[in-house]
C-alpha positions in Angstrom: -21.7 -2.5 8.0 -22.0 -1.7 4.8 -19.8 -2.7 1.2 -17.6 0.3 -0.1 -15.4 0.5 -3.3 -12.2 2.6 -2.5 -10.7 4.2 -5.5 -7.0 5.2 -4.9 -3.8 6.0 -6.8 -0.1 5.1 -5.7 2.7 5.8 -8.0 0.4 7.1 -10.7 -1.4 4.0 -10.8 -5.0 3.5 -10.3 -6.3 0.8 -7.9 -9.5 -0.1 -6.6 -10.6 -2.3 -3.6 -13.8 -3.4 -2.2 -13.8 -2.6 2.1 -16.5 -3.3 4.6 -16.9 -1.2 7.2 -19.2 1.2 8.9 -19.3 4.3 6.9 -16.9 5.9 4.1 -14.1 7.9 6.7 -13.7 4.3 8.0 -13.0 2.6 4.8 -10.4 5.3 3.7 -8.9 4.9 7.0 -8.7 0.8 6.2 -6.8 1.4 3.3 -4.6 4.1 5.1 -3.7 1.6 8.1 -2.3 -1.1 5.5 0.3 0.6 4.3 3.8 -0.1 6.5 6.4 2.0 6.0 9.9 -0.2 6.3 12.5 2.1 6.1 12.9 5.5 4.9 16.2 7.0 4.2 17.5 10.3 2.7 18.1 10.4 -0.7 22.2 10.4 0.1 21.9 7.1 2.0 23.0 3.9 0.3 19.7 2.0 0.8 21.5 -0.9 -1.5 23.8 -1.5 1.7 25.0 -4.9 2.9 23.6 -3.6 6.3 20.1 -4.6 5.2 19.3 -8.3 4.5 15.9 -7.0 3.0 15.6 -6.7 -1.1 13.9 -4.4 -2.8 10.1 -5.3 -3.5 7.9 -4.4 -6.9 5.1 -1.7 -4.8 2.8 -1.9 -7.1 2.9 -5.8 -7.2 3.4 -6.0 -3.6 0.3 -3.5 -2.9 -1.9 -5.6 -5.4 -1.3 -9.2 -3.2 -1.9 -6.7 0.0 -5.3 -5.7 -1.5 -6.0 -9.0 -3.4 -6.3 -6.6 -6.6 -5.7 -8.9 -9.8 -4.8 -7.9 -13.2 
């Protein structure tokens, strides 16, 4: 196993994260299998609707705790 910085952009910004793992495909595909897609809806839903209990996160902020990225 070896150390690997992974240097990625979401929304424009920049983020890096230090992954171990066996070689680089398998560190890409780290950072690939943490993102979790919640919901997605077309851009005529309401996603603000009472149906959903859930609020609205900050991404970036929310990616950054995932990734233990700090300022």
């Amino acid at each position: 196993m070896k150390e690997y910085d992974v240097y990625f952009e979401i929304y424009g910004k920049k983020l890096k994260t230090r992954i171990t793992a066996e070689n680089k495909e398998q560190a890409v595909q780290f950072i690939k299998d943490k993102i979790i897609f919640h919901k997605i809806v077309s851009t005529e839903d309401d996603i603000f609707s009472n149906e959903d209990d859930d609020k609205p996160v900050d991404q970036l902020e929310y990616l950054k705790n995932m990734f233990g990225i700090k300022d």
